[in-house]
mmJSON file of the N, C-alpha and C atoms, coordinates in Angstrom:
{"data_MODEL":{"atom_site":{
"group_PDB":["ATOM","ATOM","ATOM","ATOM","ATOM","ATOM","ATOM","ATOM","ATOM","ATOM","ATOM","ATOM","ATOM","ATOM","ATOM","ATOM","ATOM","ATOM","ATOM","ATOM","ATOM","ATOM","ATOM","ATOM","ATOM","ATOM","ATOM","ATOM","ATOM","ATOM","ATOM","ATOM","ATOM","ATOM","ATOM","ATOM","ATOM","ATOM","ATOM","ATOM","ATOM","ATOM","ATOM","ATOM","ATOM","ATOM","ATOM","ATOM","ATOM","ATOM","ATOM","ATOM","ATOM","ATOM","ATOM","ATOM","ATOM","ATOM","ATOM","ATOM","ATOM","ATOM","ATOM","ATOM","ATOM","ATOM","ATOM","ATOM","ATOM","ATOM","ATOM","ATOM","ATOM","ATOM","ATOM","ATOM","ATOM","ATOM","ATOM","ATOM","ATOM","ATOM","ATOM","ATOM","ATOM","ATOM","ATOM","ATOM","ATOM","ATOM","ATOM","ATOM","ATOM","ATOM","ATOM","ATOM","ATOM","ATOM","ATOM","ATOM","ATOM","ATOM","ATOM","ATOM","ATOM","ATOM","ATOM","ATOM","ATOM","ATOM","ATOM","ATOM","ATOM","ATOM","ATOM","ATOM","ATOM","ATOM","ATOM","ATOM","ATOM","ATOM","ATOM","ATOM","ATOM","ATOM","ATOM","ATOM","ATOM","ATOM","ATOM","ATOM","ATOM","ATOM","ATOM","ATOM","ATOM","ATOM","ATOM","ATOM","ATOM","ATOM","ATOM","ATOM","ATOM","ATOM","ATOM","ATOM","ATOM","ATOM","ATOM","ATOM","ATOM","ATOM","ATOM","ATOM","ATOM","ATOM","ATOM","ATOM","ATOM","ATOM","ATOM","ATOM","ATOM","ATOM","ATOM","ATOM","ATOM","ATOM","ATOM","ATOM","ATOM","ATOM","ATOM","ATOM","ATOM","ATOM","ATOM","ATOM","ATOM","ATOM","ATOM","ATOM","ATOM","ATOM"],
"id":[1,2,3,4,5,6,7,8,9,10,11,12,13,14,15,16,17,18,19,20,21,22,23,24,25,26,27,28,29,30,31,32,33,34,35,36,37,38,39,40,41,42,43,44,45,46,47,48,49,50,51,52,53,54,55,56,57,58,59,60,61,62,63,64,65,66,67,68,69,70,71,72,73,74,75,76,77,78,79,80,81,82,83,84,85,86,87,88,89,90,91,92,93,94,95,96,97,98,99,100,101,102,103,104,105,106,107,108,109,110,111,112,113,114,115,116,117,118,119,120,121,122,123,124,125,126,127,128,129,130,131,132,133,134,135,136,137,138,139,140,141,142,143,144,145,146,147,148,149,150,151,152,153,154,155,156,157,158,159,160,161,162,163,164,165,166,167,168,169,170,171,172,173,174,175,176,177,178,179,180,181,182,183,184,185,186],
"type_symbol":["N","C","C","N","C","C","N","C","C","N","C","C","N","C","C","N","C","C","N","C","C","N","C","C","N","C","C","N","C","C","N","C","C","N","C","C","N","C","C","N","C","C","N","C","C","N","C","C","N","C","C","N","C","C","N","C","C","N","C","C","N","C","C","N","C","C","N","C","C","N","C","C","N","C","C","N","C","C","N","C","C","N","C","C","N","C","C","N","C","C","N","C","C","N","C","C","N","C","C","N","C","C","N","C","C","N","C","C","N","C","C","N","C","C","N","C","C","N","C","C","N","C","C","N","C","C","N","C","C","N","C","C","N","C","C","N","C","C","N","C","C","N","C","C","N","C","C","N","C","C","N","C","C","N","C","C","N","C","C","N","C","C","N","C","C","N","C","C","N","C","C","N","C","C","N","C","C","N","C","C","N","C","C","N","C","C"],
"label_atom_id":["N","CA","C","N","CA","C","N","CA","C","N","CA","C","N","CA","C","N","CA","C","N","CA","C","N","CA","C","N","CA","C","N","CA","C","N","CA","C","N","CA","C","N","CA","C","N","CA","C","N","CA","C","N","CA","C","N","CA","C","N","CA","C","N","CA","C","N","CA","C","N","CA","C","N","CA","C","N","CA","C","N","CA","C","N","CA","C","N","CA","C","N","CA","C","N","CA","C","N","CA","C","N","CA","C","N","CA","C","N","CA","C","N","CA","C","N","CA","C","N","CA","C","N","CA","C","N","CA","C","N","CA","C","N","CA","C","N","CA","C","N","CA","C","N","CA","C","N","CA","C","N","CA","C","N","CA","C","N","CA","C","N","CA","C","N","CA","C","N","CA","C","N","CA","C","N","CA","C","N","CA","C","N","CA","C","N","CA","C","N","CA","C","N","CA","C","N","CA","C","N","CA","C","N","CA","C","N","CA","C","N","CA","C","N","CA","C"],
"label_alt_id":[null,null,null,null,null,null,null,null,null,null,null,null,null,null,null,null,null,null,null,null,null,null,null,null,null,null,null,null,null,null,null,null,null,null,null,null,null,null,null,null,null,null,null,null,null,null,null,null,null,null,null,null,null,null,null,null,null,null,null,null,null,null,null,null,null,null,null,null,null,null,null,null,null,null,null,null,null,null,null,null,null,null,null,null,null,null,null,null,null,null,null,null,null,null,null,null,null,null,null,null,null,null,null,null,null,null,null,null,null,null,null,null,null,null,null,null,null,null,null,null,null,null,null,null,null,null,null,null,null,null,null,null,null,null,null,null,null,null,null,null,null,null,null,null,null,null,null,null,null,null,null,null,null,null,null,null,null,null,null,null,null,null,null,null,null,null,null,null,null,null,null,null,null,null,null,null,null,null,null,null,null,null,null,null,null,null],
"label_comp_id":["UNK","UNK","UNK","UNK","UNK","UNK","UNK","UNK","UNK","UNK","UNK","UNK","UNK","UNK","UNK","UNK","UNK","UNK","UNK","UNK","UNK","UNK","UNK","UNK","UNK","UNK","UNK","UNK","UNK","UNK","UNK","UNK","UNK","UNK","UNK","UNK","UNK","UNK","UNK","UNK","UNK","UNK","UNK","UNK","UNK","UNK","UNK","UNK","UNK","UNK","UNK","UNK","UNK","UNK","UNK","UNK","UNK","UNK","UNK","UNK","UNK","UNK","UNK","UNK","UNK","UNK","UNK","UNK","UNK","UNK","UNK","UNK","UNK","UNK","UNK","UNK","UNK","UNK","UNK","UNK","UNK","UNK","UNK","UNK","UNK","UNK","UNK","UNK","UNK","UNK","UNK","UNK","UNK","UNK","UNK","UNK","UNK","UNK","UNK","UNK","UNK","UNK","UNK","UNK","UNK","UNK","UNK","UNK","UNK","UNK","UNK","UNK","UNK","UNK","UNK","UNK","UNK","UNK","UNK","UNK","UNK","UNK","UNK","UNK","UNK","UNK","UNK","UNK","UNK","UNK","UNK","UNK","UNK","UNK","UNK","UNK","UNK","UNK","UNK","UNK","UNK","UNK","UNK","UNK","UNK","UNK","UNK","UNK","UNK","UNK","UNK","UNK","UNK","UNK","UNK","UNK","UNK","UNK","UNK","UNK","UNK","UNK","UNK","UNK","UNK","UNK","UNK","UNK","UNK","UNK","UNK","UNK","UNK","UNK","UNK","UNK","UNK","UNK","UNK","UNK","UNK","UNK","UNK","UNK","UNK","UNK"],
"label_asym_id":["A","A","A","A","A","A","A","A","A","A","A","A","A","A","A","A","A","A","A","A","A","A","A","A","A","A","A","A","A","A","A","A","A","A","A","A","A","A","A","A","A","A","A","A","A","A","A","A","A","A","A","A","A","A","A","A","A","A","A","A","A","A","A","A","A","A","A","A","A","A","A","A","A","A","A","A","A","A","A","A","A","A","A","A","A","A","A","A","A","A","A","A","A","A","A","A","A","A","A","A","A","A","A","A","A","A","A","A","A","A","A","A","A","A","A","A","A","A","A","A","A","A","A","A","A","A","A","A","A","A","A","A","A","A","A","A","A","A","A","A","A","A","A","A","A","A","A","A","A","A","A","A","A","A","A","A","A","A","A","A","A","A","A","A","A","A","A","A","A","A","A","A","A","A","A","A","A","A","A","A","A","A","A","A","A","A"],
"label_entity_id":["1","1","1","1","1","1","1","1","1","1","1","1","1","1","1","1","1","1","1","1","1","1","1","1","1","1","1","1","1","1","1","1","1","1","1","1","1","1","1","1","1","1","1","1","1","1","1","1","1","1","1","1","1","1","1","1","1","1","1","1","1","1","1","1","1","1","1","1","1","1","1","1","1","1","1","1","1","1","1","1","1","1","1","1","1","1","1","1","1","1","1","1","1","1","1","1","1","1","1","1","1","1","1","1","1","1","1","1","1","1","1","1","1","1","1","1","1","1","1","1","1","1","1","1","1","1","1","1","1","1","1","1","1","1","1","1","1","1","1","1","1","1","1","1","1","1","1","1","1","1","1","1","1","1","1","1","1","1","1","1","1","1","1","1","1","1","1","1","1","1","1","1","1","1","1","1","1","1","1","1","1","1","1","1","1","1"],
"label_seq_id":[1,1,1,2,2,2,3,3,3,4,4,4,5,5,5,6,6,6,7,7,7,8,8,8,9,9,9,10,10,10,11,11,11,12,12,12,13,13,13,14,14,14,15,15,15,16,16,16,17,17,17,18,18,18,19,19,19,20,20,20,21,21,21,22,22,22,23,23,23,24,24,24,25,25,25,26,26,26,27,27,27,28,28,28,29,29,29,30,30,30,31,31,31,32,32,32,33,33,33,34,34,34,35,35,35,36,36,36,37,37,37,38,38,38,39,39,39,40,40,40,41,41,41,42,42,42,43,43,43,44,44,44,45,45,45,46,46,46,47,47,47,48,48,48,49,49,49,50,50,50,51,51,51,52,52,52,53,53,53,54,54,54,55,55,55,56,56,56,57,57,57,58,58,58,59,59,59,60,60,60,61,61,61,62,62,62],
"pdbx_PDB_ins_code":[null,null,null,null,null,null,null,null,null,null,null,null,null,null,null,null,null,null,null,null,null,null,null,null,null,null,null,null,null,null,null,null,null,null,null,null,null,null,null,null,null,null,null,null,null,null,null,null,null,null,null,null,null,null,null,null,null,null,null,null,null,null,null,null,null,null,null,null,null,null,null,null,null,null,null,null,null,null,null,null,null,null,null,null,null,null,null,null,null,null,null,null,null,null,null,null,null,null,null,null,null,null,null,null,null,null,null,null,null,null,null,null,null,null,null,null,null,null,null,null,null,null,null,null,null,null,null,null,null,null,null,null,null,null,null,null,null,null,null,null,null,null,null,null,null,null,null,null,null,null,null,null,null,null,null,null,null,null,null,null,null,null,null,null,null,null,null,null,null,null,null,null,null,null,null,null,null,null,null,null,null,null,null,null,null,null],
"Cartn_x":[28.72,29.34,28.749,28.109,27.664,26.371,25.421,24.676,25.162,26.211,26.571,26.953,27.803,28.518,26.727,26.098,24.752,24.067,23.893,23.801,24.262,25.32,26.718,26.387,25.982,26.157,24.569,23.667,22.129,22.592,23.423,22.908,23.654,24.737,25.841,24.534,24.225,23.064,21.837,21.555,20.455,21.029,22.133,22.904,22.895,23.405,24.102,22.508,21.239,19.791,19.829,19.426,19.163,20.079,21.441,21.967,21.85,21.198,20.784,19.672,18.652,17.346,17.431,18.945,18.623,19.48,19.87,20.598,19.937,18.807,17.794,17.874,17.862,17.61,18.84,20.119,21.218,20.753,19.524,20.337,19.741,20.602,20.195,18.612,18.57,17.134,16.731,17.465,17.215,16.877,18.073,18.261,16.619,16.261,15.296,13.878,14.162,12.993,13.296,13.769,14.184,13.446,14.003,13.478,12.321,11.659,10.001,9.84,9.839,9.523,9.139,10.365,10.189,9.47,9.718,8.352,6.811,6.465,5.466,4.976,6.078,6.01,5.489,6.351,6.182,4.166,3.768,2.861,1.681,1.924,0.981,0.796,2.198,2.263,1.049,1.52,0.278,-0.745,-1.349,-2.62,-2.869,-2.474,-3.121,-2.957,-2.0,-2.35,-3.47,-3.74,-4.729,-5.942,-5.92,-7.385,-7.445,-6.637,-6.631,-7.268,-7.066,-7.224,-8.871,-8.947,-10.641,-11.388,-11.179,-11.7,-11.952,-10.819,-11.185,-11.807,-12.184,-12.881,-14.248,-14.705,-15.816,-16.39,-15.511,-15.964,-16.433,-15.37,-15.516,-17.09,-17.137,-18.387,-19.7,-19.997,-20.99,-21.099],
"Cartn_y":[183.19,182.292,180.883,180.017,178.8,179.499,179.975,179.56,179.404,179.772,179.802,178.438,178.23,176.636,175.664,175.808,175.171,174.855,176.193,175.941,175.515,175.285,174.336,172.871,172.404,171.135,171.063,171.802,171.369,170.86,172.076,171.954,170.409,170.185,168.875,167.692,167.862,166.976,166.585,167.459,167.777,166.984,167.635,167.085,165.661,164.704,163.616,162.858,163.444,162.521,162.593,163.899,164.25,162.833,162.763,162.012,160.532,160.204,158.999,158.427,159.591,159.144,159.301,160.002,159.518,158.616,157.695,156.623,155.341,155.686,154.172,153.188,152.52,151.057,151.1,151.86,151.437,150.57,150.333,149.41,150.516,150.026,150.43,150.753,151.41,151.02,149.872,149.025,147.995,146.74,146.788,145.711,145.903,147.335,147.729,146.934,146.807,146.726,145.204,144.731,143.056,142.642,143.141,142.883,142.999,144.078,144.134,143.627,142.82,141.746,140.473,139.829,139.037,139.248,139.735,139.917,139.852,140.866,140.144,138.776,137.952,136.688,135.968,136.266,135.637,135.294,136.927,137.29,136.246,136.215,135.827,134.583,133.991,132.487,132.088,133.008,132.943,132.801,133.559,133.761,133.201,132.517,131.177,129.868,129.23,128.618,128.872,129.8,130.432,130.139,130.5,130.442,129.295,128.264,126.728,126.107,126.689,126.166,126.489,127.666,128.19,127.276,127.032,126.242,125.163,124.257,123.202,122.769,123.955,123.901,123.67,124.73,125.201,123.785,123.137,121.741,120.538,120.767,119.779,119.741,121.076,121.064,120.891,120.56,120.42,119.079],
"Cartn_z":[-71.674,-72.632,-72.556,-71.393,-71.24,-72.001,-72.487,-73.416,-75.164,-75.132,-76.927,-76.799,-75.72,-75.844,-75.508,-74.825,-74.756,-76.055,-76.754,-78.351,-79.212,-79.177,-79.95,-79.65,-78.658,-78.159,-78.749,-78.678,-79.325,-80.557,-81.277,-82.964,-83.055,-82.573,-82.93,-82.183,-81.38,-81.053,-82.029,-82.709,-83.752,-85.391,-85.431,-86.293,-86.689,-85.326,-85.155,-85.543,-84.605,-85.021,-86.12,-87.033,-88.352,-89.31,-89.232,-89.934,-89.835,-88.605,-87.899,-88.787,-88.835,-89.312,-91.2,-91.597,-93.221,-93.808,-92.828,-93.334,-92.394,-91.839,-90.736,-91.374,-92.8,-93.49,-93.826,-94.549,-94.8,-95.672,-96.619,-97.945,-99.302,-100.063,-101.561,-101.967,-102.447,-103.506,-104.069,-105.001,-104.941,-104.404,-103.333,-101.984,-101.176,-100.981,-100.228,-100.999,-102.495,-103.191,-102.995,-103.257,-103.475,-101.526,-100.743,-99.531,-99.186,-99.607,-99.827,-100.711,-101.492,-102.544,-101.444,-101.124,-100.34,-99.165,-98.356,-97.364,-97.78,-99.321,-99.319,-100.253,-100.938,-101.189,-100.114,-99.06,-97.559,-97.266,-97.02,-96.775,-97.617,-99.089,-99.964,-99.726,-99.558,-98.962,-97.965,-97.03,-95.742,-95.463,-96.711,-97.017,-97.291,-98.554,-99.009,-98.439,-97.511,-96.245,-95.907,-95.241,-94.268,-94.738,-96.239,-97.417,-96.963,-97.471,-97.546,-96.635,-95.611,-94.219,-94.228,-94.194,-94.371,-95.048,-96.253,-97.076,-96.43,-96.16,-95.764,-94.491,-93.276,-92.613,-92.823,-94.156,-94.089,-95.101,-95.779,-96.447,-95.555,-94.337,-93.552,-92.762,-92.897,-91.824,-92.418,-93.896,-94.563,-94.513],
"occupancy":[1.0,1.0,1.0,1.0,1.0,1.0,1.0,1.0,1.0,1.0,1.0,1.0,1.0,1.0,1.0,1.0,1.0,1.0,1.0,1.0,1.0,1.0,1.0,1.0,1.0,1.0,1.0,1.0,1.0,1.0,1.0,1.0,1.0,1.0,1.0,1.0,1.0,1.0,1.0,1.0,1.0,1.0,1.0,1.0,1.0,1.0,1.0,1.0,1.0,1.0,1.0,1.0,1.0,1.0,1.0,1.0,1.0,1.0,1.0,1.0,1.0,1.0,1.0,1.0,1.0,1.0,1.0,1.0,1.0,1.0,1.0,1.0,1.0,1.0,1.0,1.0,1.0,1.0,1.0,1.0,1.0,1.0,1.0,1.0,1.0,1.0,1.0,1.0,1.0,1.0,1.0,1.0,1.0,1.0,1.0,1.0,1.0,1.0,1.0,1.0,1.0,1.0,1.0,1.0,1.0,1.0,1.0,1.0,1.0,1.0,1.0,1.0,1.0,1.0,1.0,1.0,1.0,1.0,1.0,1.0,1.0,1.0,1.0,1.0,1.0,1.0,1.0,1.0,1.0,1.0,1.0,1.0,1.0,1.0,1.0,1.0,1.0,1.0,1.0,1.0,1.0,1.0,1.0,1.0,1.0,1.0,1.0,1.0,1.0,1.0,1.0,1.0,1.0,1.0,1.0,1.0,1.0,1.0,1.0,1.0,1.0,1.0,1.0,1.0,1.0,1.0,1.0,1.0,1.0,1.0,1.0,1.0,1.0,1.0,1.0,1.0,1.0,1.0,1.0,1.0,1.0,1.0,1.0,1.0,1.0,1.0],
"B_iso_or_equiv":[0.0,0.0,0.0,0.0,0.0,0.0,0.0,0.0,0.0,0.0,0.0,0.0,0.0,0.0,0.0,0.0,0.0,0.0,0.0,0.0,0.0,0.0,0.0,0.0,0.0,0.0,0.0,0.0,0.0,0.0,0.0,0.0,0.0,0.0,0.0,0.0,0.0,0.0,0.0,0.0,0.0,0.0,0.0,0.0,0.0,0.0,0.0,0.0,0.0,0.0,0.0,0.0,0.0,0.0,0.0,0.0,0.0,0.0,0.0,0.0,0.0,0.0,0.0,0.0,0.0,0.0,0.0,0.0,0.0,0.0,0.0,0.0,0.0,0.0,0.0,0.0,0.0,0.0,0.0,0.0,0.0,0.0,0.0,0.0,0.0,0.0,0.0,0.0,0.0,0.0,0.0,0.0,0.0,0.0,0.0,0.0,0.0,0.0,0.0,0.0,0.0,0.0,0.0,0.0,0.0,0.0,0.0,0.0,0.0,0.0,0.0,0.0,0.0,0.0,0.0,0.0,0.0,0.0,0.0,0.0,0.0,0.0,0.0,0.0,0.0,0.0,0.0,0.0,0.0,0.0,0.0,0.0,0.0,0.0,0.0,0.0,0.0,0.0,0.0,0.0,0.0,0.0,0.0,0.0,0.0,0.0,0.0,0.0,0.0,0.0,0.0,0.0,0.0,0.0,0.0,0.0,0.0,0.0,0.0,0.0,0.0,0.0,0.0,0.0,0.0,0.0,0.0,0.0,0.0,0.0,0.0,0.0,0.0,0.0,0.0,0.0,0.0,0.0,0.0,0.0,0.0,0.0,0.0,0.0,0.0,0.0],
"pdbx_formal_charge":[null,null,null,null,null,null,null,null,null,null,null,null,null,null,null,null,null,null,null,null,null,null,null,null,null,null,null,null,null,null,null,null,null,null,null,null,null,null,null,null,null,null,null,null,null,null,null,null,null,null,null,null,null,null,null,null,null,null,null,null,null,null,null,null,null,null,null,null,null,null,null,null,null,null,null,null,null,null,null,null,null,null,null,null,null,null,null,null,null,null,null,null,null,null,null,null,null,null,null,null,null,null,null,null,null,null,null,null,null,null,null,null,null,null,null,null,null,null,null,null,null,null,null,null,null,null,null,null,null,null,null,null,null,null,null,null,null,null,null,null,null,null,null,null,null,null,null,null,null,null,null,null,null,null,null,null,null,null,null,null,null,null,null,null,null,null,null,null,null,null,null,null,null,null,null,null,null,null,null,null,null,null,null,null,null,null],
"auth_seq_id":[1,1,1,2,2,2,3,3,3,4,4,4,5,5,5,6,6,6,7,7,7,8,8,8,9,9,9,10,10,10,11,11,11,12,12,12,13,13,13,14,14,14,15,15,15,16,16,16,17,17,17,18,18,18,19,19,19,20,20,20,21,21,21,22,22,22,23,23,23,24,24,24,25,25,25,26,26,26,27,27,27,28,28,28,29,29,29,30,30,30,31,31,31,32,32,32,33,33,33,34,34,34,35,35,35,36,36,36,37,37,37,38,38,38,39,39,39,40,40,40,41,41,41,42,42,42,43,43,43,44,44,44,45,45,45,46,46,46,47,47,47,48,48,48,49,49,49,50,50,50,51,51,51,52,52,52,53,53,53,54,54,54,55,55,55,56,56,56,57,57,57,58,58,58,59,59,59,60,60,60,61,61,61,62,62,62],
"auth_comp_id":["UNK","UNK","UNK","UNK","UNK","UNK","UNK","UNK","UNK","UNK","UNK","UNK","UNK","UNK","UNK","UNK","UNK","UNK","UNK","UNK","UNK","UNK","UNK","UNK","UNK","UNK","UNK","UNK","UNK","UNK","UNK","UNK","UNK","UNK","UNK","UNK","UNK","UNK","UNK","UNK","UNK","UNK","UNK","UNK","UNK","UNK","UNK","UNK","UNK","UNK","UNK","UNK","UNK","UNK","UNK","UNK","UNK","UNK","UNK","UNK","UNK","UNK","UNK","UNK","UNK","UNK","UNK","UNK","UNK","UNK","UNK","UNK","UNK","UNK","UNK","UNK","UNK","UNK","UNK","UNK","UNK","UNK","UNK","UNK","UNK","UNK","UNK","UNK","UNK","UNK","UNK","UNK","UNK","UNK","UNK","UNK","UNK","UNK","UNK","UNK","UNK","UNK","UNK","UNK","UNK","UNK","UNK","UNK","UNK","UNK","UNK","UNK","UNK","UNK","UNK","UNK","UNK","UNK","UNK","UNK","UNK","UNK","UNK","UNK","UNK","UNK","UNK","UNK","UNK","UNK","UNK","UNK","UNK","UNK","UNK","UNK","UNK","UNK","UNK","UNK","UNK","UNK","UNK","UNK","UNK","UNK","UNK","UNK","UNK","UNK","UNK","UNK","UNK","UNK","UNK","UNK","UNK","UNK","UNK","UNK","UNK","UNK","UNK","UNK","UNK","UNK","UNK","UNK","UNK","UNK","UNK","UNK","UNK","UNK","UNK","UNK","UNK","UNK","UNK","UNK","UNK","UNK","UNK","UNK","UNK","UNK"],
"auth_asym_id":["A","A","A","A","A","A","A","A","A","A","A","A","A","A","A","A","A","A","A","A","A","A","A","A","A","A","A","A","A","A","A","A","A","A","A","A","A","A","A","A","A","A","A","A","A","A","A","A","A","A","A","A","A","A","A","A","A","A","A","A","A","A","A","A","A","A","A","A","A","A","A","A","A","A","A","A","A","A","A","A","A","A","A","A","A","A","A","A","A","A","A","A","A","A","A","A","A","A","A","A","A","A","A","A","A","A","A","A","A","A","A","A","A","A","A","A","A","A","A","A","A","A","A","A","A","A","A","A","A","A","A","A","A","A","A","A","A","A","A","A","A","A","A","A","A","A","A","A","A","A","A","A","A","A","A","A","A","A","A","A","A","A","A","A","A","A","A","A","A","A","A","A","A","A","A","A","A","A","A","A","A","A","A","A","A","A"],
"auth_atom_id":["N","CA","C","N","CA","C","N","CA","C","N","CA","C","N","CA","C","N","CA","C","N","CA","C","N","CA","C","N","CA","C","N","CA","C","N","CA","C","N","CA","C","N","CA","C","N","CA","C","N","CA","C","N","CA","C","N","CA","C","N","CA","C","N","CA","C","N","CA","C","N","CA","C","N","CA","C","N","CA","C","N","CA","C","N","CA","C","N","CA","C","N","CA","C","N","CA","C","N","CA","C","N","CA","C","N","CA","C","N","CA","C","N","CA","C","N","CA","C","N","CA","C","N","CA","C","N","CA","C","N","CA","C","N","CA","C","N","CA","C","N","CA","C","N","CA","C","N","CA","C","N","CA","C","N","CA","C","N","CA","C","N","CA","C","N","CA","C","N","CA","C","N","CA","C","N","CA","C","N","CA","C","N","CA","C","N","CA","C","N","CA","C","N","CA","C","N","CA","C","N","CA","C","N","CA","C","N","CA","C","N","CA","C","N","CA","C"],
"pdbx_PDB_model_num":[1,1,1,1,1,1,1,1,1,1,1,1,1,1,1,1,1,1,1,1,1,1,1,1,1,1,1,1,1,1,1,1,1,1,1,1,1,1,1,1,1,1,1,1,1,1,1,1,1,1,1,1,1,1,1,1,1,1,1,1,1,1,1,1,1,1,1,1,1,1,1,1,1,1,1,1,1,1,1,1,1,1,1,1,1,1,1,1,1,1,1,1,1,1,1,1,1,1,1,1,1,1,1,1,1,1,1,1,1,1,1,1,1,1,1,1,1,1,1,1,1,1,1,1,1,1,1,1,1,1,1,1,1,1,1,1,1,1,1,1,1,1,1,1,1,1,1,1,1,1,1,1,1,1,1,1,1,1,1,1,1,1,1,1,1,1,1,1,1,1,1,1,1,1,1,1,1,1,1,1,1,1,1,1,1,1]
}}}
């Protein structure tokens, strides 16, 4: 009988991840999209700092 109850406790184990991993971000579709929006606003920001910065290195040094 301790292997059926062994198997019982897998599947509820299996279970509990499974439901873990299809609810991981907890937001909407939208919310999700609006948040990756911003992150890469963020990103673009950066870059062009960064460009900026390049640039004006590479001016300086002429």
């Amino acid at each position: 009988m301790a292997r059926g109850n062994q198997r019982d406790k897998a599947r509820e184990a299996a279970q509990k991840k499974q439901a873990a991993q299809k609810k991981s971000h907890g937001m909407s579709g939208s919310e999700l999209a609006k948040a990756k929006e911003v992150a890469a606003q963020k990103m673009r920001e950066k870059q062009a700092a960064a460009d900026a910065k390049k640039a004006g290195e590479s001016a300086g040094k002429k």
